[in-house]
C-alpha positions in Angstrom: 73.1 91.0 100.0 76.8 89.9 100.3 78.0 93.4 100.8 75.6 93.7 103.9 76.8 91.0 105.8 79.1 91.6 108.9 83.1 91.9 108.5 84.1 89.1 110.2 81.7 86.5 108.4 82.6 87.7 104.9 86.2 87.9 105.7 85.9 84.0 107.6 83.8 82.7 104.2 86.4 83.9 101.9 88.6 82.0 103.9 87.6 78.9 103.2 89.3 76.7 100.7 86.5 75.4 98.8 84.9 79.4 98.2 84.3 80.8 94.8 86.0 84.7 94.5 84.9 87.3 92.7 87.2 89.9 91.3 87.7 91.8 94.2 88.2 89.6 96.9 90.5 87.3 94.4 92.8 90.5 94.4 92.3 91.5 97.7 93.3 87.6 98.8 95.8 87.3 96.0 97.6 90.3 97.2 97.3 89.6 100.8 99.0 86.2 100.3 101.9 87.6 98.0 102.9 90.1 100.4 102.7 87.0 102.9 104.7 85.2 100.9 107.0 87.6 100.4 107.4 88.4 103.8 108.4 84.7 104.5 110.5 84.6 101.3 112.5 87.2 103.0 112.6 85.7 106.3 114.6 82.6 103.7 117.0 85.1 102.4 117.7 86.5 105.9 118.5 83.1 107.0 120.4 82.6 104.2 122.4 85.5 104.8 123.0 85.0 108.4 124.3 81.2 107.9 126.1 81.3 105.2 126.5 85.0 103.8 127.4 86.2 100.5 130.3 84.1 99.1 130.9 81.3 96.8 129.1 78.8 98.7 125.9 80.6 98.3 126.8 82.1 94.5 126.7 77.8 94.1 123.0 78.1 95.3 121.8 80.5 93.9 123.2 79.6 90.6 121.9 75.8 90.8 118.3 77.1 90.5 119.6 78.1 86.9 119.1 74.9 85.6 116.1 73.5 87.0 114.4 77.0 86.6 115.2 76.7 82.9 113.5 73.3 82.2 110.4 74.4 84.0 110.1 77.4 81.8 110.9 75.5 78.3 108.4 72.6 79.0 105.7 75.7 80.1 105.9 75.4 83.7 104.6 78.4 83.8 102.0 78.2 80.6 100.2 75.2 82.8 98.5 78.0 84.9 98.2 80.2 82.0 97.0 78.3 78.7 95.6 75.4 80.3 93.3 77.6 81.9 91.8 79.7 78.9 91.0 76.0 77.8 89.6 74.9 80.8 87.5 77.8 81.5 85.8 77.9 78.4 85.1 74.6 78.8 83.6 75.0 82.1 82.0 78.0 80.5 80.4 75.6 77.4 79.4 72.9 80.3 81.6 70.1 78.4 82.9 69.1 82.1 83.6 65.2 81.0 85.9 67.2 78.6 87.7 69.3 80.8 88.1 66.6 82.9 89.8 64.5 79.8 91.8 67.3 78.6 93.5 68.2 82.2 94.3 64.0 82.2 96.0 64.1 79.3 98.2 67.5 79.7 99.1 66.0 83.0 99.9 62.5 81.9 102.3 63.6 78.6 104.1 66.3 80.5 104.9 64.3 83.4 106.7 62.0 80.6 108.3 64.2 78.8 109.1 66.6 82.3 110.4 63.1 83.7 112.8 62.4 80.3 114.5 65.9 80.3 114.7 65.5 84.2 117.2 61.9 83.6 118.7 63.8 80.7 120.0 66.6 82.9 120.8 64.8 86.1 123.1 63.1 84.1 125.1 65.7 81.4 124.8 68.6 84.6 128.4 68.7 84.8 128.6 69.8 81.0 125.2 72.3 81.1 126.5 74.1 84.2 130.2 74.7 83.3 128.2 76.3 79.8 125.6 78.3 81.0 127.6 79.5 84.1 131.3 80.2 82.2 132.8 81.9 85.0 132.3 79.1 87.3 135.0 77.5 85.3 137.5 79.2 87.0 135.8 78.8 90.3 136.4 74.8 90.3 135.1 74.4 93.8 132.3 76.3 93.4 131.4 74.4 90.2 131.8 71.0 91.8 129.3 72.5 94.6 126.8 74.1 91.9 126.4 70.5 90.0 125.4 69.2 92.9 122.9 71.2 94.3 121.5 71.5 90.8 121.0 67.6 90.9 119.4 67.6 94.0 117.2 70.4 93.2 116.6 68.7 89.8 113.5 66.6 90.8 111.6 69.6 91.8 110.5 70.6 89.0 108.3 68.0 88.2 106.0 68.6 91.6 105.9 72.0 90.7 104.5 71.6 87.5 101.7 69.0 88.6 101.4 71.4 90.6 101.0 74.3 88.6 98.3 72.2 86.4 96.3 71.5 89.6 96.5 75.3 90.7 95.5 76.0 87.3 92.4 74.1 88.0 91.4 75.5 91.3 92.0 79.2 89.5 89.9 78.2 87.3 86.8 77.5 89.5 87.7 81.1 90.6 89.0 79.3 94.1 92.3 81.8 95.1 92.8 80.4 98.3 94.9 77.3 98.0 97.0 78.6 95.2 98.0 81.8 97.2 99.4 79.5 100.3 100.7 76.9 98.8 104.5 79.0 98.0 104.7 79.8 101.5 104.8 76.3 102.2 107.3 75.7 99.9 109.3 78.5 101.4 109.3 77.1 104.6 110.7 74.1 103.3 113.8 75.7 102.3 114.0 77.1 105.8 112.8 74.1 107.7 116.0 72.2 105.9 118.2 74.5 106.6 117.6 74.9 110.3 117.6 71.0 111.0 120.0 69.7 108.5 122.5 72.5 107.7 124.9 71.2 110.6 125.6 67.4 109.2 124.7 68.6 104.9 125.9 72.5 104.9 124.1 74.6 102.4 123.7 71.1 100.6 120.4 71.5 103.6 118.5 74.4 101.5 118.4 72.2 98.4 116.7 69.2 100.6 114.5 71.3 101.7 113.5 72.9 98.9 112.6 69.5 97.8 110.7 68.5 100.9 108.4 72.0 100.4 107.9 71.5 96.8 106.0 67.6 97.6 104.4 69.3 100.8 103.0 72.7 99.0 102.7 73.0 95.3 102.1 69.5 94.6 100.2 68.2 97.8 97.9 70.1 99.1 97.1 71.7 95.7 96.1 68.0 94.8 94.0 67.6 97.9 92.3 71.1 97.0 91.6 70.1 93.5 90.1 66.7 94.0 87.3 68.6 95.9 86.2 70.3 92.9 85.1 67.3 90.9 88.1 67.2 88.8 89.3 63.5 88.2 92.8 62.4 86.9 93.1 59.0 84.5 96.0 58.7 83.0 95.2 59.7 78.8 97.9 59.3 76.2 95.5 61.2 73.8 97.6 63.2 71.7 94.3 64.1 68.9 92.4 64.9 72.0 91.0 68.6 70.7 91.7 70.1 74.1 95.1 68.7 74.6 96.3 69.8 70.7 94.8 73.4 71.5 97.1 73.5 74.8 100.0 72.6 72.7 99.5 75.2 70.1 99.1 77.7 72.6 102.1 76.4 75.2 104.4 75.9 72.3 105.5 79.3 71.7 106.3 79.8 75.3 108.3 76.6 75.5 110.5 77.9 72.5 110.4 81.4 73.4 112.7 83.3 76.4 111.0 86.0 78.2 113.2 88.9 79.7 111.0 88.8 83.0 112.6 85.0 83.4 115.9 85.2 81.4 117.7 88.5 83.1 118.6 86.2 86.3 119.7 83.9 84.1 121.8 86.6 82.1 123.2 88.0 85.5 124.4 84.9 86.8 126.1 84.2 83.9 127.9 87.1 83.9 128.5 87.5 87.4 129.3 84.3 88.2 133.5 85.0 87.6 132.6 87.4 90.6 132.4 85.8 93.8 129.5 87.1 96.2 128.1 89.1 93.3 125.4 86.3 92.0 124.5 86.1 96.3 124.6 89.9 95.7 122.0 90.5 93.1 119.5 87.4 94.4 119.5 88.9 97.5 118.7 92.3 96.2 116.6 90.8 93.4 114.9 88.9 96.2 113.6 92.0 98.2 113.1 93.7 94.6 110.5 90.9 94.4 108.4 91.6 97.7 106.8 94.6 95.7 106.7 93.5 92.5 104.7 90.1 94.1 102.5 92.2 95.9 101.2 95.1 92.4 102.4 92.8 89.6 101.9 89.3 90.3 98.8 89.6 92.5 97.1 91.4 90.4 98.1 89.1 87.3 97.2 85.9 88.7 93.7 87.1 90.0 92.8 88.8 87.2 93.8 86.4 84.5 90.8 84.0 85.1 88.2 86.9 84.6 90.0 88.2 81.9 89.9 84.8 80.1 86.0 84.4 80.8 85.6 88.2 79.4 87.1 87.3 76.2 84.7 84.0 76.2 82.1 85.7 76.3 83.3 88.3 73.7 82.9 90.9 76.0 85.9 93.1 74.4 85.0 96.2 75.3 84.8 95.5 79.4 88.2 92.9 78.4 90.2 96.3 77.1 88.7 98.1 80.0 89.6 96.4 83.1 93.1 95.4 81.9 94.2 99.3 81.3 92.2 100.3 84.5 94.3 97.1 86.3 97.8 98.0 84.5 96.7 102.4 85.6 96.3 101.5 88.8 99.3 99.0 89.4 101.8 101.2 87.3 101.0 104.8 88.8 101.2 103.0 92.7 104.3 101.5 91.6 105.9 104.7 90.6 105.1 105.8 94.0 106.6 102.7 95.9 109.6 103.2 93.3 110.6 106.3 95.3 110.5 104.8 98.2 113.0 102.0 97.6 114.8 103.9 96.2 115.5 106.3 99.0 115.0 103.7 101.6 117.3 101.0 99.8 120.6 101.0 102.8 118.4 101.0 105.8 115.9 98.6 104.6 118.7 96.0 103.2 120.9 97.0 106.5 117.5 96.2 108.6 116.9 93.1 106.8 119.7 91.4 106.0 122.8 92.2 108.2 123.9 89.6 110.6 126.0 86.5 111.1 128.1 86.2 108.0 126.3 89.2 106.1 128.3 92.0 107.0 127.7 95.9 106.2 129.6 95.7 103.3 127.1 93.1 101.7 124.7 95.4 102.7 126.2 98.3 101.0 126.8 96.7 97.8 123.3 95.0 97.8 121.6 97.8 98.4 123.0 99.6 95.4 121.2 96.9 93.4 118.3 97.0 94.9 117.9 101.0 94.1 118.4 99.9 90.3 116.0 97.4 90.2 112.8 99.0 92.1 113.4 102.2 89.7 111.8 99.6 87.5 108.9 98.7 89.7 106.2 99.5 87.6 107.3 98.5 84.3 107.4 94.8 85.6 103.9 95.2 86.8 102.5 96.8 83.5 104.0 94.2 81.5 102.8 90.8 84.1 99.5 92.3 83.4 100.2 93.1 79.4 101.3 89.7 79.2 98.1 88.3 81.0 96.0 89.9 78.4 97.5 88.1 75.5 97.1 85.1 77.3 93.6 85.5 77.6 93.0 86.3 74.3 94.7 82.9 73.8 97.3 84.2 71.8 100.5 83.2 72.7 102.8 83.4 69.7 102.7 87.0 69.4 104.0 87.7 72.5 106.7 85.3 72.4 108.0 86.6 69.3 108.2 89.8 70.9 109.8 88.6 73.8 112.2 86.0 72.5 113.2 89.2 70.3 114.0 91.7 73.2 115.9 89.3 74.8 118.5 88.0 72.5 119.0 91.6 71.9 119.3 92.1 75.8 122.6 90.0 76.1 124.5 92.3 74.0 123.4 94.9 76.0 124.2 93.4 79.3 127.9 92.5 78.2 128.4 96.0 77.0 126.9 97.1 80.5 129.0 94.6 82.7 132.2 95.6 81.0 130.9 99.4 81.5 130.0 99.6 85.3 130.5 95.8 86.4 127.5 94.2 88.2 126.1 97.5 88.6 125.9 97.4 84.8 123.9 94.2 85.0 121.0 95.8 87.4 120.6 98.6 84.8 120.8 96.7 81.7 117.9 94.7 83.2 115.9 97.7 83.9 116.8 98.8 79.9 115.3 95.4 78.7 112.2 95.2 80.5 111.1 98.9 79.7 111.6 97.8 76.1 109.6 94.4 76.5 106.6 96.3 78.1 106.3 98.6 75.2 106.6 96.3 72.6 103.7 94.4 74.5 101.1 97.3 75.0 102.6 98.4 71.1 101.0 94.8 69.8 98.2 94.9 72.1 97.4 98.3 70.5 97.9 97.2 67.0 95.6 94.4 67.5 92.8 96.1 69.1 92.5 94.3 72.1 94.0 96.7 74.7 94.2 100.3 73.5 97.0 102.6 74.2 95.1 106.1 73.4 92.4 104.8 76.2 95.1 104.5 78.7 94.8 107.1 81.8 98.0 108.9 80.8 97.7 112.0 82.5 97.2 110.4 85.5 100.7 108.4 85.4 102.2 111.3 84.6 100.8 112.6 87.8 102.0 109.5 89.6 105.5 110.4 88.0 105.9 113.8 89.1 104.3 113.1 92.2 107.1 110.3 92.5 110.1 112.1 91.4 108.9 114.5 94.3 109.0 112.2 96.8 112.3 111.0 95.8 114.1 114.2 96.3 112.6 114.4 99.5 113.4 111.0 100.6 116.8 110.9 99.9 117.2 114.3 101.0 115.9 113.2 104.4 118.3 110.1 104.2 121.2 112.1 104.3 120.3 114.2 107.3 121.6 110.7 109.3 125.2 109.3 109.5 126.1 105.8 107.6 124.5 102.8 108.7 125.0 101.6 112.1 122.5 99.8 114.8 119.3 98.2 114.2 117.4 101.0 115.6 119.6 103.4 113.6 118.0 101.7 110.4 114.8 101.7 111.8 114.9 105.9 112.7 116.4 106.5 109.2 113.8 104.0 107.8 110.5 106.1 109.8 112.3 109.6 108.5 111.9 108.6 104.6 108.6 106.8 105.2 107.2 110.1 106.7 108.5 112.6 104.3 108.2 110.4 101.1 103.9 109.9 102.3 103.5 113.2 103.3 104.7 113.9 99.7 102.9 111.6 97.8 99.7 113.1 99.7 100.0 116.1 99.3 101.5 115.9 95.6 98.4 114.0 94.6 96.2 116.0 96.2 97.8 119.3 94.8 97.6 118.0 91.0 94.0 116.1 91.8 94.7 113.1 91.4 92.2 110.3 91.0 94.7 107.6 92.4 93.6 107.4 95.8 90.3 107.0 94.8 91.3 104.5 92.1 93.6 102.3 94.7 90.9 102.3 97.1 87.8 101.6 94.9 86.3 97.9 95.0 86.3 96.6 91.7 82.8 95.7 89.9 
C-alpha cells in the first residue's frame, strides 16, 4: 500500500524522527544526509581556507585532531555503533527488551569511566604525545606550542561523541536513520559557528571551541533526546559479568587494539608531513573534498545497511546476507569508478572553485588539487572495503578483520616513508591509495574463505565494464580540460568545470550503453 501513496506524504513520513526505515529509504535518507553533510563540511574547510589559509597555523589544527581522533578509535568509538548494535538487535530480535535496556547502561556507564580516565591522562602528558606522534613539529616550536593546545581543548570531545555514538547506535537499531544522519551537520556548524563569532578575540584557537560547542549540541544532545523516545532507559550499571556487556567487549576488543588503514593513513601523513609547513592543511583539505564522495557511495551505504545486515545474519538468512552485501559493494564500486574519472579530470577547477579566496591562494589550489586526483583514483576501493568491513561486523566477527587490518597497516608505514622520501607529499597520497587497495582484498579474500561473502558470485564483468567505461571518460575529460588556459576567475572554473561534466557523462552513457551495461538499471533499482 505504502508504494501507492502520494510523493509528498511518503517523502514528509520518512521525515519524521520517530519513523522506522526500511532498506531503501534508510539508503536513500542516509545518502541524502552524507552528501548534506558533506556539502556543509566543505562549506568548514572553505572557511577555513579563506581565514586562515594553508600554513602552520592551520597544519596546528589539523594535526591536534590526531590525538583526540586516536583515543576515540582505541576505546571503539567507532565499534559503539557497530558491535553494540549486532548485540542490541538481536536482542530486540529475541524480545529480551529489559536486557537490551541493561546492557546499553552498562556499555555506557564503564566507557564513560574509562573514556573520562584516558581523557585526564592525555590532557595532562599532551606536550610529550604530540612532539612523538607528530616528530616534525619538533622543529616547528611554534607550531607545537599551538598544536598542544588546540589538542587540549579539543580533548573533551571525544567523550560526547562516543555517548553519542552509543545513542545513535540505538536509534540505528530501531531502523530510525533520521536523527543519526543530521546530527554531523550540526556538529559541523559548530566549528563554523566558533569560528565566525570568536575567531577575532581566540584566532584559530575559535574552531576548536566550536567544535566543542557542536559536539554537546549534535552527537550527544539531540541523539539523547531522539533515543529517549524509543523506550530505551539509562541507569547507571557497573555490571561487568553482565552477558551482553562481556559479549560487547569481546567483540570491541579487537578494534580497540587493532589500527585500521581507513583511520591510520591521516595519521601516517601528518606525521610525515608535518616537517612541511602547509602540506598537513594541504592533504586535509584535499582529503576533505576526497571525502564528499566517499560519504555519499561508501559510508551511506555502510551505515544503512549495517542494521539489515546484522538482522540477516540473526535470522540465519546467509544466503540473502552474501547477496545483498556483493549486490551493495557491485553497485557502490562500479559508480565509484565512474565518479573516479571525474575527479580526476575535474580535480583544479573543482579545488580552484571551492577553495580559493582570502588567504588560499592559486598555488594552494594547485598543490591540493594534485592530491586530490590521487586520492579519488581510489574512490571505490574505500567504498568496497566500508561495506566489506560492515559484513564482518554483522557476522559479529571482529578479530578477523582486525588482524588483517592491524597487519596492512604496520606494513603501510614502511611504504609511506619509502614513498615520501621518493615523490614527497605526493608520495604520501599514493602510498595511501597502495594500502587501502591491499586492505580491501585481504577483506573480500577472508570473507571468501569463510563463506560468508563470496568472491566467484561477485558481478565481475560488470566492474570491468565500469572500468573501461571509466578509463574512457577519463581520457576524454582531461582531454577536454586542456582545451582551456590555467585557472583563472570563478566563472573560468565553472566553464572548465561544465566542459568535463558534459563530455565525461556523455561518455559514461554512451560507454555503458555500448557494452550493455546493467549499471544504470542497477543504481536506479529500489532495493527489496
Amino acid at each position: 500500500m505504502g508504494s501507492h501513496q502520494p510523493f509528498l506524504p511518503r517523502v514528509l513520513r520518512n521525515l519524521r524522527p520517530s519513523h522506522q526505515h526500511g532498506p531503501a529509504a534508510a539508503t536513500m535518507l542516509m545518502t541524502a544526509a552524507q552528501m548534506l553533510s558533506r556539502v556543509v563540511g566543505l562549506v568548514r574547510e572553505k572557511y577555513i581556507a579563506f581565514a586562515f589559509g594553508a600554513n602552520g597555523q592551520t597544519d596546528a589544527f589539523y594535526a591536534a585532531n590526531t590525538l583526540p581522533d586516536y583515543l576515540y578509535y582505541i576505546v571503539a568509538g567507532g565499534a559503539a555503533s557497530i558491535t553494540f548494535i549486532t548485540i542490541y538487535t538481536r536482542y530486540l530480535t529475541e524480545k529480551r527488551e529489559n536486557e537490551a535496556n541493561h546492557v546499553f547502561s552498562t556499555v555506557l556507564t564503564v566507557m564513560v569511566v574509562v573514556l573520562g580516565a584516558l581523557i585526564l591522562l592525555g590532557e595532562w602528558f599532551t606536550p610529550q604525545i604530540v612532539g612523538f606522534i607528530l616528530p616534525g613539529f619538533r622543529g616547528r616550536p611554534a607550531e607545537l606550542l599551538n598544536c598542544v593546545r588546540l589538542t587540549r581543548i579539543l580533548m573533551p570531545t571525544q567523550l560526547f561523541f562516543y555517548v553519542g555514538g552509543v545513542l545513535s547506535a540505538v536509534l540505528l537499531t530501531h531502523r530510525m536513520f533520521l536523527v543519526p544522519a543530521l546530527t554531523p551537520i550540526v556538529f559541523t556548524l559548530g566549528i563554523i559557528g566558533g569560528g565566525v563569532v570568536l575567531s577575532h578575540q581566540m584566532g584559530i584557537a575559535s574552531l576548536a571551541v566550536g567544535a566543542v560547542a557542536g559536539v554537546i549540541a549534535g552527537p550527544f544532545l539531540i541523539n539523547a533526546i531522539a533515543a529517549s523516545r524509543t523506550g530505551i532507559r539509562y541507569r547507571p550499571a557497573f555490571d561487568l559479568r553482565d552477558e551482553g556487556f562481556r559479549e560487547w567487549v569481546r567483540l570491541s576488543i579487537p578494534l580497540m587494539l587493532g589500527v585500521s588503514l581507513a583511520s591510520a593513513d591521516e595519521w601516517i601523513m601528518r606525521a610525515f608531513a608535518s616537517s612541511d609547513v602547509g602540506a598537513i592543511s594541504h592533504l586535509n583539505y584535499a582529503k576533505r573534498l576526497f571525502a564528499a564522495p566517499y560519504a555519499v557511495l561508501g559510508l551511506s551505504v555502510g551505515v544503512a545497511s549495517m542494521t539489515f545486515f546484522a538482522r540477516m545474519f540473526s535470522e540465519g538468512r546467509l544466503s540473502e546476507f552474501a547477496g545483498r552485501i556483493n549486490d551493495s559493494i557491485y553497485r557502490a564500486a562500479a559508480a565509484s569508478l565512474l565518479l573516479s574519472a571525474w575527479l580526476w579530470a575535474a580535480a583544479l577547477p573543482t579545488v580552484d572553485l571551492l577553495f580559493r579566496g582570502g588567504r588560499f591562494h592559486l598555488a594552494d589550489a594547485r598543490e591540493t588539487s594534485r592530491y586530490f586526483a590521487v586520492f579519488g583514483a581510489s574512490l571505490a576501493l574505500w567504498t568496497a572495503q566500508a561495506l566489506y568491513a560492515r559484513a564482518f561486523y554483522a557476522a559479529r566477527n571482529t578479530l578477523v578483520p582486525m588482524i588483517a587490518a592491524t597487519t596492512i597497516t604496520a606494513a603501510s608505514v614502511p611504504i609511506f616513508w619509502a614513498a615520501f622520501r621518493a615523490w614527497g607529499v605526493m608520495g604520501l597520497a599514493i602510498a595511501s591509495d597502495i594500502g587501502i587497495a591491499a586492505q580491501t582484498l585481504a577483506l573480500a579474500v577472508l570473507l571468501d574463505r569463510r563463506r560468508l561473502v563470496l568472491l566467484r558470485e561477485m558481478k565481475w564483468a560488470g566492474l570491468g565494464k565500469a572500468l573501461l567505461v571509466a578509463l574512457a571518460a577519463l581520457a576524454a575529460g582531461v582531454l577536454a580540460g586542456r582545451l582551456f588556459q590555467a585557472a583563472g576567475s570563478r566563472w573560468h572554473d565553472v566553464a572548465v568545470i561544465a566542459v568535463i561534466t558534459l563530455v565525461w557523462a556523455a561518455v559514461c552513457w554512451i560507454g555503458l550503453r555500448l557494452l550493455r551495461s546493467d549499471l544504470l538499471v542497477a543504481l536506479s533499482r529500489r532495493a527489496a
